[in-house]
C-alpha positions as CSV (number, residue, x, y, z in Angstrom):
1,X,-5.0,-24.8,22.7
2,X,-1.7,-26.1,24.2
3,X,-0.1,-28.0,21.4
4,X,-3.0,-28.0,19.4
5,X,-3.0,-26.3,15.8
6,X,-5.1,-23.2,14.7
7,X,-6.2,-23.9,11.6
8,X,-9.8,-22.0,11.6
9,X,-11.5,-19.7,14.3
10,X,-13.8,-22.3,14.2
11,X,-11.4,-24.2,16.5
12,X,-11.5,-22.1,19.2
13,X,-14.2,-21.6,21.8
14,X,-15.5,-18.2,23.5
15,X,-13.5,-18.6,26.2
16,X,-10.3,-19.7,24.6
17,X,-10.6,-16.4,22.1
18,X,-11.3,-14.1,25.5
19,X,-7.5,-15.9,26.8
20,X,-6.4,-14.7,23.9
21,X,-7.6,-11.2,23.8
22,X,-6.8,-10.8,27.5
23,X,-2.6,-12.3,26.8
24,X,-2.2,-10.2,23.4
25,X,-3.4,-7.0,25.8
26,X,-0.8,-8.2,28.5
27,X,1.8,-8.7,25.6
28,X,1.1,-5.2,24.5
29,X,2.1,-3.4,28.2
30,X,5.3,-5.6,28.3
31,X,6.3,-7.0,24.6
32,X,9.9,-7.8,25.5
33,X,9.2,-11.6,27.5
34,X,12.0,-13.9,26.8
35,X,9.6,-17.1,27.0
36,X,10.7,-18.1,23.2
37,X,14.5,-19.0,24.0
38,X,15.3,-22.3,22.8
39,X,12.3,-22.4,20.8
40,X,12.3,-22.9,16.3
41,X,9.4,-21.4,14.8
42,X,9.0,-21.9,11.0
43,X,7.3,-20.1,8.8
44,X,6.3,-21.4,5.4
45,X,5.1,-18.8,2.9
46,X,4.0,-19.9,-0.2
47,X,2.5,-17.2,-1.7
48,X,3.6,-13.4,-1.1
49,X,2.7,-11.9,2.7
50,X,4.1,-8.9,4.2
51,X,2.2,-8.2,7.3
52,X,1.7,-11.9,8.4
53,X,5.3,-13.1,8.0
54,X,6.9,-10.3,9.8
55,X,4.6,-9.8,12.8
56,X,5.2,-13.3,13.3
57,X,8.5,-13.4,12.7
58,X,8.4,-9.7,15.1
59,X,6.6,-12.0,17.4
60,X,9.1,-14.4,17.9
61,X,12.2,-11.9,18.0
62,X,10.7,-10.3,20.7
63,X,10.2,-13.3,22.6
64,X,13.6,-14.3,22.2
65,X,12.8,-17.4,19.9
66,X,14.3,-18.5,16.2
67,X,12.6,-18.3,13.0
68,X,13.4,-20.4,9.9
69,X,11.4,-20.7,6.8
70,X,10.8,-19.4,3.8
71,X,9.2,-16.5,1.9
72,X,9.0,-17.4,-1.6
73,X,8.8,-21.0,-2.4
74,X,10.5,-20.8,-5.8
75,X,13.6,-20.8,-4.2
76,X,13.3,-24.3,-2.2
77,X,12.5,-27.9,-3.1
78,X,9.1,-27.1,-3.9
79,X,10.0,-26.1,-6.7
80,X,11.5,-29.1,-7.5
81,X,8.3,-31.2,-7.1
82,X,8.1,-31.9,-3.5
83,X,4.8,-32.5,-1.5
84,X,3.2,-30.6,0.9
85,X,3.4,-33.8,3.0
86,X,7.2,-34.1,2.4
87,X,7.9,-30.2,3.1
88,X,5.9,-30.8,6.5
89,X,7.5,-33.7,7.8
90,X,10.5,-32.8,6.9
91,X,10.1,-28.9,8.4
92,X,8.4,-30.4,11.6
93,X,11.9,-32.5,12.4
94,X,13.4,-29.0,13.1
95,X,11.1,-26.6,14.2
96,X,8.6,-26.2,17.5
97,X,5.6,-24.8,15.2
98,X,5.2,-24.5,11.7
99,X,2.9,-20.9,10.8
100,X,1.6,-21.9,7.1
101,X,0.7,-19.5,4.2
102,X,-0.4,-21.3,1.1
103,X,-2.9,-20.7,-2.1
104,X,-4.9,-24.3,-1.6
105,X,-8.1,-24.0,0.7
106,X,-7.8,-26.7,3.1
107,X,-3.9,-27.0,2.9
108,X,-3.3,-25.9,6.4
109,X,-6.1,-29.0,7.7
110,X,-3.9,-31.5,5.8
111,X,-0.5,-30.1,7.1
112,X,-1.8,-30.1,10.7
113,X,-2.9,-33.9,10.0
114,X,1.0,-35.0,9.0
115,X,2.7,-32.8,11.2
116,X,4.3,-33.7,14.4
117,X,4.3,-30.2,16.2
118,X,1.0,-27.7,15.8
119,X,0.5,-25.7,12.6
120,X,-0.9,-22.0,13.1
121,X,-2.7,-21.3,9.6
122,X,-1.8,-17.6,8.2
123,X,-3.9,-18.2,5.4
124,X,-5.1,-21.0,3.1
125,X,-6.8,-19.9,0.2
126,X,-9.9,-18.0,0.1
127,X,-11.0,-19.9,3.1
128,X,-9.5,-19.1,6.5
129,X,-6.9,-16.6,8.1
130,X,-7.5,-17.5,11.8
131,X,-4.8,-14.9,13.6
132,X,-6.1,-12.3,11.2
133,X,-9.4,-12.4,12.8
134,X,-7.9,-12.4,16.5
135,X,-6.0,-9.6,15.3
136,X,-9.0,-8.3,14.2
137,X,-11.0,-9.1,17.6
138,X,-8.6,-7.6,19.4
139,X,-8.7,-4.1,17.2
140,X,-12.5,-4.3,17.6
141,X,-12.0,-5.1,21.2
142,X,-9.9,-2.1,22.1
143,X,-11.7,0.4,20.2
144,X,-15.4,-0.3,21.0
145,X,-14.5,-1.5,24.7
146,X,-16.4,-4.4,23.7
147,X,-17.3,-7.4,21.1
148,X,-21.3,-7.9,21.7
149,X,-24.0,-6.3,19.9
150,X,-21.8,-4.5,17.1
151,X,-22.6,-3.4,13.5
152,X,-19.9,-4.7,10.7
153,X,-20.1,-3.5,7.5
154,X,-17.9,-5.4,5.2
155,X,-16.9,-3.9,2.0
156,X,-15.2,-5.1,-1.2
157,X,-13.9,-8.9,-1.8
158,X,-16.5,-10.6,0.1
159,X,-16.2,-13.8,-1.8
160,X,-12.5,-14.8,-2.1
161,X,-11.5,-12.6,1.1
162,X,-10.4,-15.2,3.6
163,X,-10.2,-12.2,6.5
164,X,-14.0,-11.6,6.1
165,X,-15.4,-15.4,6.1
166,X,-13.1,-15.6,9.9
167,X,-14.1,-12.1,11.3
168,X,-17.9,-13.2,10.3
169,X,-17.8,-16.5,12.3
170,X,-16.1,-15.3,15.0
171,X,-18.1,-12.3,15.1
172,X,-21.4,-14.4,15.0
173,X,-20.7,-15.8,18.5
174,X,-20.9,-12.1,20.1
175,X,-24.3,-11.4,18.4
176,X,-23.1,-9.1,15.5
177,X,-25.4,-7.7,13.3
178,X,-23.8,-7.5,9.5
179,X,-24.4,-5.6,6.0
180,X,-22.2,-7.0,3.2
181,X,-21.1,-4.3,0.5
182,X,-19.9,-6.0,-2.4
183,X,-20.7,-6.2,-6.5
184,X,-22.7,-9.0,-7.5
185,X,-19.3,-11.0,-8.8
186,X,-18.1,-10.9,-5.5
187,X,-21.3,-11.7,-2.8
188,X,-20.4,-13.1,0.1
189,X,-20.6,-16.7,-0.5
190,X,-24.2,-18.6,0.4
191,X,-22.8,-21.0,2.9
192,X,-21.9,-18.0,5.6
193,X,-25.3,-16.7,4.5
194,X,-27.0,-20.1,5.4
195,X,-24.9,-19.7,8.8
196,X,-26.3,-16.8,9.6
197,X,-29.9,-17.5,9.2
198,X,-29.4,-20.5,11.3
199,X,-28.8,-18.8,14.0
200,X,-31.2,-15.8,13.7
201,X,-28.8,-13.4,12.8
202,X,-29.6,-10.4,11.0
203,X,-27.9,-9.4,7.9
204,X,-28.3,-7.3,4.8
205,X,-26.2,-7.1,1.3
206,X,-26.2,-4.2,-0.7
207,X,-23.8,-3.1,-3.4
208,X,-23.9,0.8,-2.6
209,X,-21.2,1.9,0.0
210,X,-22.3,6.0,1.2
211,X,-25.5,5.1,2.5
212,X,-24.8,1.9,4.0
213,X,-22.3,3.3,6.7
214,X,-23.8,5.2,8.9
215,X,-25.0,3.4,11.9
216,X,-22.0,1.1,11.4
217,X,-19.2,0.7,14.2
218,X,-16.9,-1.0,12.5
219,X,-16.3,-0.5,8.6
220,X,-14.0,-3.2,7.3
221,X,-12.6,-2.6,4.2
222,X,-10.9,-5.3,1.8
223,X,-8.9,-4.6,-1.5
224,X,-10.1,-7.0,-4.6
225,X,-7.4,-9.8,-4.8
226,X,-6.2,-9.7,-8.6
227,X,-4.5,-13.5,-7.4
228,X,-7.5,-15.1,-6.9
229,X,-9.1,-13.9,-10.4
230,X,-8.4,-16.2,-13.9
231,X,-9.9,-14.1,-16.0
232,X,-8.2,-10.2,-15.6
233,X,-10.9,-8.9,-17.9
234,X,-13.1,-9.8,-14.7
235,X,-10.8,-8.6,-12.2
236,X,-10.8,-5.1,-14.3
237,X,-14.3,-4.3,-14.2
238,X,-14.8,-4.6,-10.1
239,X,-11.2,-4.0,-9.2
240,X,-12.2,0.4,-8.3
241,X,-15.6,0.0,-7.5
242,X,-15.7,1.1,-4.0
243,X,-13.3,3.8,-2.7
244,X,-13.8,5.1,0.9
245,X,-12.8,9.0,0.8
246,X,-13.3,11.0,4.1
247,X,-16.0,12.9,3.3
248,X,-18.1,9.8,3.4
249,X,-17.3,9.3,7.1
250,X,-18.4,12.8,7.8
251,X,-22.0,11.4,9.3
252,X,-20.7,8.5,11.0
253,X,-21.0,7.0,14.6
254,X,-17.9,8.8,16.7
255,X,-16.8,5.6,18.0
256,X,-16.6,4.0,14.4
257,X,-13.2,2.4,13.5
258,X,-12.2,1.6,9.8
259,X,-10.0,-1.6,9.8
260,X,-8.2,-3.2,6.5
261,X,-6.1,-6.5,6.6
262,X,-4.2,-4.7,4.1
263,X,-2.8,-4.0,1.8
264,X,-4.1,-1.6,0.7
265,X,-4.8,-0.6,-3.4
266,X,-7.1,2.2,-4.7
267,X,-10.1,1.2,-1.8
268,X,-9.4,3.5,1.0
269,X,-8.3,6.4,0.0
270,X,-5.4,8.5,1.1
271,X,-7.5,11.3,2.8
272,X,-9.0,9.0,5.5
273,X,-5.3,8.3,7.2
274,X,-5.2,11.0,9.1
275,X,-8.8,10.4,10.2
276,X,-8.7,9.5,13.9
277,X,-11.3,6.7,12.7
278,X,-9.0,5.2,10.9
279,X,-7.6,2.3,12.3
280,X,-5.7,0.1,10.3
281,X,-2.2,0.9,10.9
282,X,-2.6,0.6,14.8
283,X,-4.7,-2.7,13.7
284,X,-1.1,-4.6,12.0
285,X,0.9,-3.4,14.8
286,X,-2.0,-5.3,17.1
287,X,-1.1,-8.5,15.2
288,X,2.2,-8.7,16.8
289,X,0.8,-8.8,20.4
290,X,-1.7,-11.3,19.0
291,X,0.4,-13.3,17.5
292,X,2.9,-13.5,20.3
293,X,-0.1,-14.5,23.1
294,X,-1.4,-17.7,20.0
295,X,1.8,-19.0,19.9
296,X,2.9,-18.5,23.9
297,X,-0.6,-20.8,24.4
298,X,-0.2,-23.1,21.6
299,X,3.3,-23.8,23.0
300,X,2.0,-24.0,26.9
301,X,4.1,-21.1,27.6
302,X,1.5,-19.3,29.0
């Protein structure tokens, strides 16, 4: 990974996710490492991010570094017509590492192709969000003392939500059995479908949430994304269909954790905060410590 980007999970191996797991859980006893002094790390937001942008940017305060960038891309030359080529050259001449949000899938590929120092990809359109799913491994990690053998329900936007196409490929390397929960407008898509049978692993898609959740260990919840919907008469009709109240979890495995990229709408419900199985909170604090061990590698820090 040492000066390399990370643009999809599908660019890291088994062992290189492991050295990530086992620096994010060093990162997490001692978060104060000064390794980031002298270093520029730029982060590039175009479109709205809460969670991602301020780990990050927690990430590199911590480890003494600098952050640049922006947050709203309204307010730079972008909105005056630039390229994504220009804005990447031009960022790369003062910055170590360039973390990229943007709406276009494939737009952190392309930056990483024109851009002189490595580009980590927070999210490009519905296709990837690469440290969300470390994030995510580690969560899964730490709460089920282990990554092999484990039943993921995902519920909700299974067709535009970036976090679930990365957690289901990185998941499929540790033999994960999966049932989608989603309405028929928003099925996960047929390619990670097609993935799945190719390797012989077992999955099933349903569109009813109580009796799907039982035998799950981890329940992974994602809101449906009003951005990534043209028509809002569409967005309307599947925007409340599931909501996970704590009564529902009453019958569940003990050592079942509910995780959410957040944020969060109307799909978890209030009530299930202050059960212990709910773990999404904890889960964006453990992107910090993630986040901090991707770029300490990327930059051959560690």
């Amino acid at each position: 990974m040492k000066n390399k980007s990370l643009v999809s999970i599908d660019d890291l191996s088994k062992e290189e996710i492991f050295r990530v797991l086992d620096l994010a859980e060093g990162f997490e006893k001692n978060p104060n490492q000064r390794i980031l002094v002298g270093k520029v790390v730029a982060t590039l937001f175009y479109e709205p991010s809460t969670r991602t942008r301020l780990s990050f940017e927690s990430a590199v305060n911590r480890l003494g570094g600098r952050v640049i960038g922006f947050s709203e891309a309204s307010s730079t030359s972008v909105s005056k017509g630039e390229s994504l080529k220009d804005t990447i050259m031009t960022v790369a001449n003062y910055s170590d590492l360039i973390v990229m949000r943007h709406p276009i899938e494939g737009s952190a590929r392309y930056a990483s192709e024109v851009s002189k120092v490595p580009i980590i990809n927070a999210g490009d359109g519905a296709n990837q969000h690469p440290t969300q799913t470390l994030l995510d491994l580690y969560s899964i990690r730490k709460t089920q003392g282990k990554l092999d053998n484990l039943k993921i329900v995902m519920v909700g936007d299974l067709k535009y939500g970036r976090t679930v196409h990365s957690l289901l490929m990185a998941m499929s390397q540790f033999n994960a059995s999966f049932t989608f929960i989603s309405p028929k407008e928003l099925q996960m898509p047929l390619e990670y479908k097609m993935y799945l049978d190719s390797i012989g692993l077992k999955y099933n898609e349903t569109s009813e949430l109580a009796d799907n959740i039982k035998d799950a260990d981890i329940i992974y919840m994602t809101r449906v994304q009003r951005e990534r919907f043209s028509d809002p008469l569409e967005y309307e009709k599947v925007k409340n269909v599931y909501v996970l109240r704590n009564e529902m979890l009453k019958e569940t495995k003990p050592n079942m954790k509910v995780l959410h990229p957040l944020p969060r709408v109307n799909e978890i419900h209030t009530d299930v905060d202050d059960n212990p199985q709910a773990y999404y909170f904890p889960q964006a604090l453990n992107g910090v410590f993630t986040r901090m061990a991707i770029m300490a590698i990327i930059l051959g820090l560690k």
